[in-house]
Structure formats: C-alpha cells, structure tokens
C-alpha positions in Angstrom: 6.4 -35.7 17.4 6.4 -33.8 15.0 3.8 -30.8 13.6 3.5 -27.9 11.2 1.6 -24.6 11.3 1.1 -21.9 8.6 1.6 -18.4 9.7 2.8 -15.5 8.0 4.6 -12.1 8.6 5.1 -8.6 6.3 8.1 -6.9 4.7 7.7 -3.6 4.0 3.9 -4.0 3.0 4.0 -7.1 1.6 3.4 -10.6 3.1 4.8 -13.5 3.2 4.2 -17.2 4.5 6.4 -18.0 7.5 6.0 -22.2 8.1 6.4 -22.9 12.1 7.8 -26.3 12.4 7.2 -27.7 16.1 9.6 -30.8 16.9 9.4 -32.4 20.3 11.4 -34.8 21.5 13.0 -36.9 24.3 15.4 -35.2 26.5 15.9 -32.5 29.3 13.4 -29.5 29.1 14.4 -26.7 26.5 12.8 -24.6 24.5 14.4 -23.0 21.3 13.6 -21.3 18.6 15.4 -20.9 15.9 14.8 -19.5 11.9 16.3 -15.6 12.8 14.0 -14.6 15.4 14.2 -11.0 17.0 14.3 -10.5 20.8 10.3 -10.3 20.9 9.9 -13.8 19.0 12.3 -15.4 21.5 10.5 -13.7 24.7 7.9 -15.9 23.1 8.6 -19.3 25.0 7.9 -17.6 28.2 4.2 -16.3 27.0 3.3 -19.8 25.3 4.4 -21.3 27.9 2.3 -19.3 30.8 -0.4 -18.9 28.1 -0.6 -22.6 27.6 -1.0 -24.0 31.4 -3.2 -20.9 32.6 -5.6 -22.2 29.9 -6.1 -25.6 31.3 -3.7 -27.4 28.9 -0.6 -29.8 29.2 2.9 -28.1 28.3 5.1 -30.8 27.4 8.3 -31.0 29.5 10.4 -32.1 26.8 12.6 -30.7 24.2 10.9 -28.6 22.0 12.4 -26.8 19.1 10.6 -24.6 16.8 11.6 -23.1 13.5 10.5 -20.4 11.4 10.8 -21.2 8.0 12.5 -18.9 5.5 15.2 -19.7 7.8 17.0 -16.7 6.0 14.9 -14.1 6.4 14.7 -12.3 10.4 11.0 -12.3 12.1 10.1 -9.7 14.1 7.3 -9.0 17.1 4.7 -11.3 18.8 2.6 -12.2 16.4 4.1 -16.0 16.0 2.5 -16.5 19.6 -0.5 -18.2 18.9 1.2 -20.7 15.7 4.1 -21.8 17.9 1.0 -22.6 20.8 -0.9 -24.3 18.4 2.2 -26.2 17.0 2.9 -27.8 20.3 -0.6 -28.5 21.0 -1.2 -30.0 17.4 2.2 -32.6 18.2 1.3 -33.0 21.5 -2.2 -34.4 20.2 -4.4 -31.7 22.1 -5.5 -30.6 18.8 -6.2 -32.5 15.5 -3.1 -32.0 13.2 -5.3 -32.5 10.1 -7.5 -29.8 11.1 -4.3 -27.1 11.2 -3.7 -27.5 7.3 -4.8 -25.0 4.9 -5.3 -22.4 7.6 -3.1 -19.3 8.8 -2.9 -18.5 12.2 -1.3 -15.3 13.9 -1.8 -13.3 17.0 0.1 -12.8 20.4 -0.8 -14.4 23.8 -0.7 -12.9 26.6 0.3 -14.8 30.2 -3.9 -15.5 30.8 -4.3 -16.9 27.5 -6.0 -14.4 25.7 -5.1 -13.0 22.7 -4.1 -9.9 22.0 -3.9 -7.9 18.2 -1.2 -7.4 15.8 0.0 -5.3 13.5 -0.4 -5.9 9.6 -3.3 -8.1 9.5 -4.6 -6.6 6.6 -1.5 -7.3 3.9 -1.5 -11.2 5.3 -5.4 -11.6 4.2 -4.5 -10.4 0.6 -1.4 -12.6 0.7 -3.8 -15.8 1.9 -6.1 -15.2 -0.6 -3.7 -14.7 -3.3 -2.3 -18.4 -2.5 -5.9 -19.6 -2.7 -5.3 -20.2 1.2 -9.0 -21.4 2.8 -8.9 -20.1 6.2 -7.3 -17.7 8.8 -7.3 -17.3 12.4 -6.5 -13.5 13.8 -7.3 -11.8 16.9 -10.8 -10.5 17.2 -9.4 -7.3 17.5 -8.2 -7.1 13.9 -11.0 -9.5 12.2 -12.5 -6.2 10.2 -9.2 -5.8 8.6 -8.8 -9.1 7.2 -12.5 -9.8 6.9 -12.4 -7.0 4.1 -10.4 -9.6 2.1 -13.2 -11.3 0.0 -12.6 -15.5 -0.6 -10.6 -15.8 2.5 -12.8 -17.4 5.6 -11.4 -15.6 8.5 -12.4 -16.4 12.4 -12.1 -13.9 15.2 -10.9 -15.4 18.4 -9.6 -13.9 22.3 -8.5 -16.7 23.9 -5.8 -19.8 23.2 -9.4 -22.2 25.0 -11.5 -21.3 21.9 -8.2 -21.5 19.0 -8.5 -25.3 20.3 -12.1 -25.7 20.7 -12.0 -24.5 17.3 -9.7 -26.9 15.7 -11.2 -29.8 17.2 -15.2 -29.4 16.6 -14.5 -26.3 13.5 -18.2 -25.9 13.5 -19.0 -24.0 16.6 -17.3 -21.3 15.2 -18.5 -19.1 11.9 -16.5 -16.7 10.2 -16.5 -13.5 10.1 -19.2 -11.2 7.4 -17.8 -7.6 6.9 -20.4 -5.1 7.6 -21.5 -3.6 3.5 -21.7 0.0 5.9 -17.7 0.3 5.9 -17.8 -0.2 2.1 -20.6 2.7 1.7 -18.4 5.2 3.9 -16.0 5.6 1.2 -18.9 7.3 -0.9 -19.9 9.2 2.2 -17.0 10.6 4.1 -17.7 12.9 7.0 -15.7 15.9 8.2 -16.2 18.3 11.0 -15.1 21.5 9.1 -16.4 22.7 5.8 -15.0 25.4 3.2 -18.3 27.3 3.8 -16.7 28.5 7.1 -13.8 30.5 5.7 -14.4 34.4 4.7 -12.9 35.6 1.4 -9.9 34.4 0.1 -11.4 33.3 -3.3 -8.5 33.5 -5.1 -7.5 31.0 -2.8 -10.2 28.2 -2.7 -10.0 28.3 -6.3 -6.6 27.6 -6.6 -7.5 24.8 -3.9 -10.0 23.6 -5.9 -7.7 23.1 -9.0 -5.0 21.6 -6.6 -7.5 19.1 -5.4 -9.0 18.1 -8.7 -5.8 17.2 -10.1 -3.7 16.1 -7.3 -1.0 19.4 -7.5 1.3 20.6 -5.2 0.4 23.6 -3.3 2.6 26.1 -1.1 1.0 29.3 0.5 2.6 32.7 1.3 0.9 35.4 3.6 1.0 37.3 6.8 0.2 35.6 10.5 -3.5 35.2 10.8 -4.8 35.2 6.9 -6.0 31.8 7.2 -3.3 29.6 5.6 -3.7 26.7 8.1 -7.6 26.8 8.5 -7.7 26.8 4.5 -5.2 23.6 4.4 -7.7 22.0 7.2 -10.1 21.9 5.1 -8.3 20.9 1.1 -9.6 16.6 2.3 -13.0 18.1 2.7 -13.1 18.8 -1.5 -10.9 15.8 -2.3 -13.3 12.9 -4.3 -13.8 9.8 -2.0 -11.1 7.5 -2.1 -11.7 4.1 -4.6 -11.4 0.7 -2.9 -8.5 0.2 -5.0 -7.2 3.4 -2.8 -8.8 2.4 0.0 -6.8 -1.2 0.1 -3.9 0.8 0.0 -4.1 3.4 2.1 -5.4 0.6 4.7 -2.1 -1.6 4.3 0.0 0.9 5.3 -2.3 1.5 8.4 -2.3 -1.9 9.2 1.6 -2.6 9.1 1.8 0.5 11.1 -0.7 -0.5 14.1 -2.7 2.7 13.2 -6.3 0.4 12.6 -8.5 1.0 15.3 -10.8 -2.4 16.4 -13.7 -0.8 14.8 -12.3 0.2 11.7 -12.3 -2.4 8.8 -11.1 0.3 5.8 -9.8 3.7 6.0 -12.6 5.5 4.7 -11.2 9.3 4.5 -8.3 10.7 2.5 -5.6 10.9 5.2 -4.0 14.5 6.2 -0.5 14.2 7.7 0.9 17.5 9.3 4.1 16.4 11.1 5.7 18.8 13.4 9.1 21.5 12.0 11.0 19.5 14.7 10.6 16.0 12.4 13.4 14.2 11.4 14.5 12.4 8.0 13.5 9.1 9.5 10.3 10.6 10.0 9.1 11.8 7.3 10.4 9.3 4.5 10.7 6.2 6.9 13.2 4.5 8.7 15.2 2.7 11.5 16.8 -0.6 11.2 14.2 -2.5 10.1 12.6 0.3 7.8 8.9 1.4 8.7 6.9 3.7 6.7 7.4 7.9 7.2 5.0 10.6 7.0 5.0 10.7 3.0 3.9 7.0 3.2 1.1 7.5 5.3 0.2 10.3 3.7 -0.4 8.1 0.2 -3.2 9.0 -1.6 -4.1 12.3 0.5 -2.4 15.3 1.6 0.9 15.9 3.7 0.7 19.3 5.4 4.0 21.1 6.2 2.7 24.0 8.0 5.7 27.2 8.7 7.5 25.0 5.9 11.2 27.2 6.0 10.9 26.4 9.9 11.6 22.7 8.6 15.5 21.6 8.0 16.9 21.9 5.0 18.3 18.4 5.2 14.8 17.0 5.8 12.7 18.8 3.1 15.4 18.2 0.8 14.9 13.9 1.0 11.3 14.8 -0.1 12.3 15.8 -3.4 12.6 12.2 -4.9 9.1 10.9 -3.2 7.2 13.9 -4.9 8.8 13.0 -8.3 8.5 9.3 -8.1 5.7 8.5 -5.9 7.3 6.1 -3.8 10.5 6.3 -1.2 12.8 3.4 -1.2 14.9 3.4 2.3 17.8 1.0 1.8 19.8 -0.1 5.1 22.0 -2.9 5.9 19.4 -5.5 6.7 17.5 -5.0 3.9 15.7 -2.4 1.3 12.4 -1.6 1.1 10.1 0.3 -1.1 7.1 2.5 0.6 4.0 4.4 -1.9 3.9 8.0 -1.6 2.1 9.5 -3.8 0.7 12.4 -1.9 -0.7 15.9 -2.3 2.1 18.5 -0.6 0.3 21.6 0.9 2.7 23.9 2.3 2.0 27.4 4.2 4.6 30.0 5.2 5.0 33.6 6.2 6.9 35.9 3.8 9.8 37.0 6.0 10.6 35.8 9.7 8.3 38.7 11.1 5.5 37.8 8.4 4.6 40.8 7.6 6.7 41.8 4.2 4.3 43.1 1.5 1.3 43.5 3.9 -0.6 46.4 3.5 -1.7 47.1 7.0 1.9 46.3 8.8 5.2 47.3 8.3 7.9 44.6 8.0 11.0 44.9 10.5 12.9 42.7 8.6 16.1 43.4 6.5 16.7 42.5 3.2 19.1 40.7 4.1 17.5 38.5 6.6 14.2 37.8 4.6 16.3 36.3 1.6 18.2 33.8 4.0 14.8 33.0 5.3 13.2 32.1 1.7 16.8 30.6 1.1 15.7 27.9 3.6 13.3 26.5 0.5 15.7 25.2 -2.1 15.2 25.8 -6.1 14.7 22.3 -6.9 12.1 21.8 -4.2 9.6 25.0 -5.1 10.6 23.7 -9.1 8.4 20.8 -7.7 5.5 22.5 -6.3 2.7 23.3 -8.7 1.1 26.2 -7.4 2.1 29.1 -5.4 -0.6 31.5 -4.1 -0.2 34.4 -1.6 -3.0 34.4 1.0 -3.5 38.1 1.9 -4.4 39.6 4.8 -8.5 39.5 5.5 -10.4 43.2 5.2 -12.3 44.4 7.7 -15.6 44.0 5.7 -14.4 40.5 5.1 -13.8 39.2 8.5 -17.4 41.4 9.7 -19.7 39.9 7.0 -21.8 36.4 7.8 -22.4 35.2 4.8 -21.0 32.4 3.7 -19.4 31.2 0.3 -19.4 27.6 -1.6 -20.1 24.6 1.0 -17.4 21.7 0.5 -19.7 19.5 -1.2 -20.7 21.7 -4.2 -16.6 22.2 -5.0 -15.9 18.3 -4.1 -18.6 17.5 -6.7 -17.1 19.5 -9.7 -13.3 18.1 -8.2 -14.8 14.6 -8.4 -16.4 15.0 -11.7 -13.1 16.3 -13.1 -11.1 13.5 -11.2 -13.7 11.0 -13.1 -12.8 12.1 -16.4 -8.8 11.6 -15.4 -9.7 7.8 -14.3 -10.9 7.8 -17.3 -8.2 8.9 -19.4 -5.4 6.7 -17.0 -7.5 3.8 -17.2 -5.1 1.1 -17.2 -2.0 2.8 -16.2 -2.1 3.1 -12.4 -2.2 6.5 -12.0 -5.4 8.5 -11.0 -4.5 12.3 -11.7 -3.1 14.7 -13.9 -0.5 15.8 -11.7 1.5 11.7 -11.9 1.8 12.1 -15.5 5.3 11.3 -17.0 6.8 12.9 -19.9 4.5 10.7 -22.5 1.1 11.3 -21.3 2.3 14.8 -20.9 2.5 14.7 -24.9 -0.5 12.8 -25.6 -2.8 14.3 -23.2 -1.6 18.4 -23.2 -1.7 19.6 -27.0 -1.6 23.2 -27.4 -2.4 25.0 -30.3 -0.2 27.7 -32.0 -1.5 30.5 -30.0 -1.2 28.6 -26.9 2.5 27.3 -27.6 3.0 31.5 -28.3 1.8 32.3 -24.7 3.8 29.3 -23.3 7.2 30.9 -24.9 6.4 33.9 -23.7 6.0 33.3 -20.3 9.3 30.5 -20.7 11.3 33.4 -21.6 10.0 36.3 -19.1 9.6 33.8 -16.0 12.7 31.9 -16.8 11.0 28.7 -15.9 12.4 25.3 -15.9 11.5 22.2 -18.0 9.9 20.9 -15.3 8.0 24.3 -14.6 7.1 23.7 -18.4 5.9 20.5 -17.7 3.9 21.5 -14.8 2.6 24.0 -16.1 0.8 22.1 -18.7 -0.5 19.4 -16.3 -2.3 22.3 -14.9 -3.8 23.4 -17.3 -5.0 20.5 -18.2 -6.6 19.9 -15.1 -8.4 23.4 -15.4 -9.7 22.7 -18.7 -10.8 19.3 -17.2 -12.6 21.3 -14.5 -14.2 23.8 -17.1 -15.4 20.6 -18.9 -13.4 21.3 -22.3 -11.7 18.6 -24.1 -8.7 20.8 -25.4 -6.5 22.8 -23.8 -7.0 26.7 -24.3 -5.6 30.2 -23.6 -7.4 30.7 -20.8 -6.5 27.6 -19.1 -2.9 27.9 -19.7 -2.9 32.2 -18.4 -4.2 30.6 -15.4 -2.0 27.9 -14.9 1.4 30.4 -15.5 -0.4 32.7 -13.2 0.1 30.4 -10.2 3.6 29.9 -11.2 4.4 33.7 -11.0 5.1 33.6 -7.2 8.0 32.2 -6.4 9.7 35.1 -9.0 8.1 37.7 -6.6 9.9 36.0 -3.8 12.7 34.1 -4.6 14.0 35.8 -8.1 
C-alpha cells in the first residue's frame, strides 16, 4: 500500500515542496522515516502514532516507512505531523487517496489528536499559490497567515477527526475569507505615544523627520535625561504606513520566526527592534546551525534601535556594517547559506563621555581626555561613515521642561514624511527600492544634480570636514530627501547646508 501527500517546509524564507511518501508493507512493526529528518521529525512516529488511535482510528501494525522527498535536503520541526498521519491513513484506505491530491497539508499533532500551529505558514501559502496549488490544510491557529495568500483555498482545522472528515465528505468544510479589516490597518496604524508629548528639542524632530522621510541612519549624542530614548520611541509613529508589498515581507520573516500571534493575519505597524548591549553576533545578524533570522532581519522595513550604542561590542556592531550597505545579511555555515532582507532604519543614542555629561552646560564632566576618546573609540570610522545623521540632543531648560504646551502631533509630520516618501515610490518605481537613502551610485547621479553653486558649497565642506566618498554620497541623498520634503524638484543650497550640517558632529567628537 502505497500513498503520497504534498507538504512543504522553508529555507531561510523561502518554501519549498517536501513530497511524503507513505509505504506499508508486510512484516514485523517498524516505523521509519527516512529523507534527512532532524531529531523533532523522527520524535514524530511516537505523536502520529498516539495521535492516530486517541482519535478513534486504526494504526496499522505493519511496516511502515515514510520518506521525505528532496531526499537531499534536512527537514526540521513538527510540522510533517499531520502529512505523515494523513499518509498512512490515505494507504490504509481511512481516507480517499484521490481526495489528498492537489492539496498541501502541514501542522503538528499533539498525543490527543489535536493540532497544534507551526512556524512559517505564511512563505508556504505564496509558494502554493505560485505552483497554482488548489488547496491547503494548516492549523486553525495560523489560517490568517496563509488566508492572506489570495487564489489559494486554505482550511483551518484542530483536530486529526476533522483533517479526515474533511477528505472524505470535502464539503462540510469551507475555507477560510480573510477579514478586508487586517488590510485597512496598514493605512491606519495605531501607537500609544505621539511626538506631541515631547518638550523642545526641535532641532531634533526635525532631523527625525528628515531621517524618517527618507529612510537615513540616525545616531544621537547628549547628556542622561535629554530625551534620546523617548524621541527614538516615538521615530515609527511618523514613518508612512507600510505597502502590502512591505507588509508580505515584513510578515514572512514573522512567520518563519513563530512571532504571528493567532489573531494576526499581517503585520500592520513598522516594526522597532531595540536589542539589549549584551546581544551577541548571532543575534543581531542571525545565526546557529541551521541559520535563523537576527535583529537586522526582523527589523526590515522599520527601525533597529541601539540604545547606549558604545556599550555594544565592537565585534558585534562591526558585522552590521555590510547589512546597512547592502540591505540584506547572508550567514553562510556548513549546512548551508542563507540570505536574510535587512533593509532597516539604524537609530542610535549615546552619551558623550562615560559620565555623559562632556559639553553640558549645567554639569561638569569628571572624565579625562583620555578616557572619553577610548569611549567614542568604541564606534569605529567605517561604522559612523555609515550613519547619515548625527544630532546632539541637549540638555532640556527649565522653561522647557515647565511649559504645557505641546508641539506638532505625529500625524501632521507622518503626513508630510508620507507625502515625500510618495514622490520617492514614485521616482524608484520599478527598481525595488522605496527611499532615497537605498540608492546606489547611479541613481545617486541621476536623481542628485547640483548646480555650480551647489557643487562650490559641496567642495568646500569636502575639504574643511574631510569627509569620505561615502559621506559625499550621503550627503547628497540627504539632501535630496530635504528638497523632497520642501516639495522642490531640484536640489538647492539650502537643502545641501542642511544636509552637511548634520554631518558636522562626528568632527566635534571623533576628529
């Protein structure tokens, strides 16, 4: 007896089909598996086995031998449960065989019979539908996920009872409709704190405001207490609402990680990542032997937050370097090589000296010399080269932090960030890219001509800043996201005093 079950598994955050072949057979009991699989898929047998007599049905006392084709390729975790189960039920005859084609099937069984979610739901939908497969069966836990997946018929079940009542008599069950609410959330995000809250610092949110509209870097200096975190908290507040193209995105990276809550079918908010000092390489860019996404991969398409950023190792900010250039981080090991997005927004905050207080007006620093330039040392050249802006947050007056009024809400600057993020799309359309701050060294020169007069205040500030090419090139993607955000189609004097003027910092500091 012999039967055949479509399933499917993800590498990296792509899919791919994994065929369970079910052979039965004369002979003493034994159960095998075979086809590469981890110590999870073998602890299988024992859960299809329980799972299939608690639920009422005939386990064959035979020799049964599954395989999970690509032979070549190693499956991991529990979500081959359910197949394998329906694979000995469809050659034991307990379910129609025919009815099994044109159908993927995952999810993990517990000892009851019920089934319980997996990880990377969403990836296998787009996989199904981009193989023009008809139908899947998932976990009702995860059916938002892949119901998002439009031309793929997907039905929610909980228990092994209902996979077979489903397979034999198809049309008790109907599949699942996504809810058109999730879709609308992306135009409607919600967030508990608002820009409105924070006194002064308007130097600050306008930097914050050019940083969000075209995607820049952003590292803070200032004393304990001026406001750095609270003012980071609040930079996905004024990002535009992500697209659906985004969305996906952002979503499979979720779903391969198990982060998807039952109730959540997209991720509808930029996300905002701020890993602890104490995080390791592995962390941040991904790892372990089997590589999983790090903190700059689930940070795609919003902001990573490195908060007392010289507290961090040197080793581990360093490995960042290559995901903020590239936009993606490829972790090779032995078993194989993968290749994560990252294309997120850095914000950084720091203190000025290890006491926090050098420069401040109010305190005296107790720090040497000598002590606050190994403690800037900690940030390497070639990693400020790569941050866009750097703005010192003073210390609040005392008519600042005793006034009530309060300045610009976050939906008046997210509106003129969105409109000027609109007129990027625009200008990328095609490319894959969404912002100023991911063009390369072309659009750079299509997009960012300067006049005479500009190109004179550019040399200038080349010569007395002793900036980089990259700092060059930075530069003028900054400006041409403040011209974008004053609404002018060519970039002008103004634009590009500004954008040199956030590049002036790290001389104060670090030259």
């Amino acid at each position: 007896m012999l039967s055949q079950v479509n399933s499917s598994a993800v590498l990296g955050i792509d899919a791919y089909i994994v065929e369970v072949e079910v052979d039965i057979s004369g002979g003493l009991p034994r159960f095998d598996i075979v086809g590469l699989p981890d110590t999870a898929v073998q602890e299988s047998r024992e859960r299809v086995r329980s799972a299939v007599k608690n639920s009422g049905l005939e386990f064959p006392m035979k020799r049964i031998t599954i395989n999970l084709a690509p032979a070549d390729v190693r499956k991991e975790g529990p979500a081959f449960d359910l197949p394998i189960a329906v694979g000995i039920l469809a050659a034991t005859g307990q379910i129609d065989p025919d009815a099994i084609l044109d159908t993927i099937v995952i999810g993990e069984l517990s000892l009851d019979g019920s089934v319980r979610p997996v990880s990377g739901v969403l990836p296998i939908a787009l996989k199904a539908r981009e193989l023009k497969i008809k139908r899947m069966v998932v976990p009702a836990h995860n059916v938002k996920e892949a119901a998002i997946v439009s031309e793929v018929e997907v039905y929610p079940v909980t228990t092994l009872t209902e996979v077979v009542q489903f397979f034999n008599d198809n049309q008790t069950m109907l599949p699942a409709i996504i809810d058109s609410a999730d879709f609308a959330a992306l135009d409607e995000p919600s967030y508990e704190v608002d820009f409105c809250d924070v006194k002064g610092q308007e130097h600050v949110k306008r930097a914050m405001e050019v940083a969000a509209a075209g995607g820049h870097n952003i590292v803070m200096i200032g004393p304990p207490g001026s406001g750095k975190t609270m003012l980071a908290r609040r930079i996905p507040t004024i990002l535009p609402p992500l697209s659906l193209d985004e969305a996906l995105d952002t979503t499979k990276l979720y779903s391969v990680c198990g982060l998807l809550s039952s109730n959540e079918a997209l991720v509808t908010k930029r996300a905002f990542r701020s890993p602890h000092h104490t995080i390791s390489n592995a962390g941040l860019t991904g790892g372990g032997t089997y590589p999983r996404p790090g903190e700059v991969s689930l940070a795609h398409n919003g902001v990573l937050f490195l908060d007392e950023l010289p507290e961090f190792r040197r080793d581990v900010l360093e490995v960042m370097r290559q995901p903020i250039e590239d936009g993606k981080v490829t972790i090779a090991r032995a078993q194989a090589s993968l290749t994560y997005p990252a294309r997120f927004m850095l914000v950084a905050a720091m203190n000025p000296c290890p006491c926090g207080f050098f420069n401040d007006h109010l305190k005296a620093c107790t720090c040497t010399p000598q002590v606050i330039q190994r403690y800037l040392q900690r940030i390497s050249g070639p990693l400020l080269d790569r941050i866009d802006i750097h703005i010192e947050v003073p210390r609040l007056r005392h008519d600042e932090m005793l006034s009530y009024g309060s300045g610009e809400t976050s939906c008046d600057i997210r509106a003129r960030v969105t409109k000027a993020r609109q007129l990027q799309v625009d200008r990328f359309a095609g490319t894959g890219i969404y912002c100023n701050a991911h063009m390369n060294s072309r659009q750079i020169k299509a997009y960012c001509q300067v006049s005479d007069e500009v190109k004179n205040l550019l040399r200038s500030a080349i010569t007395q800043l002793n900036l980089s090419a990259r700092a060059y090139d930075r530069i003028l993607k900054l400006s041409r996201t403040i011209a974008d955000l004053a609404g002018e189609t060519d970039i002008q004097i103004p634009h590009v005093a500004e954008a040199i003027q956030y590049r002036s910092l790290d001389r104060k500091f670090w030259g």
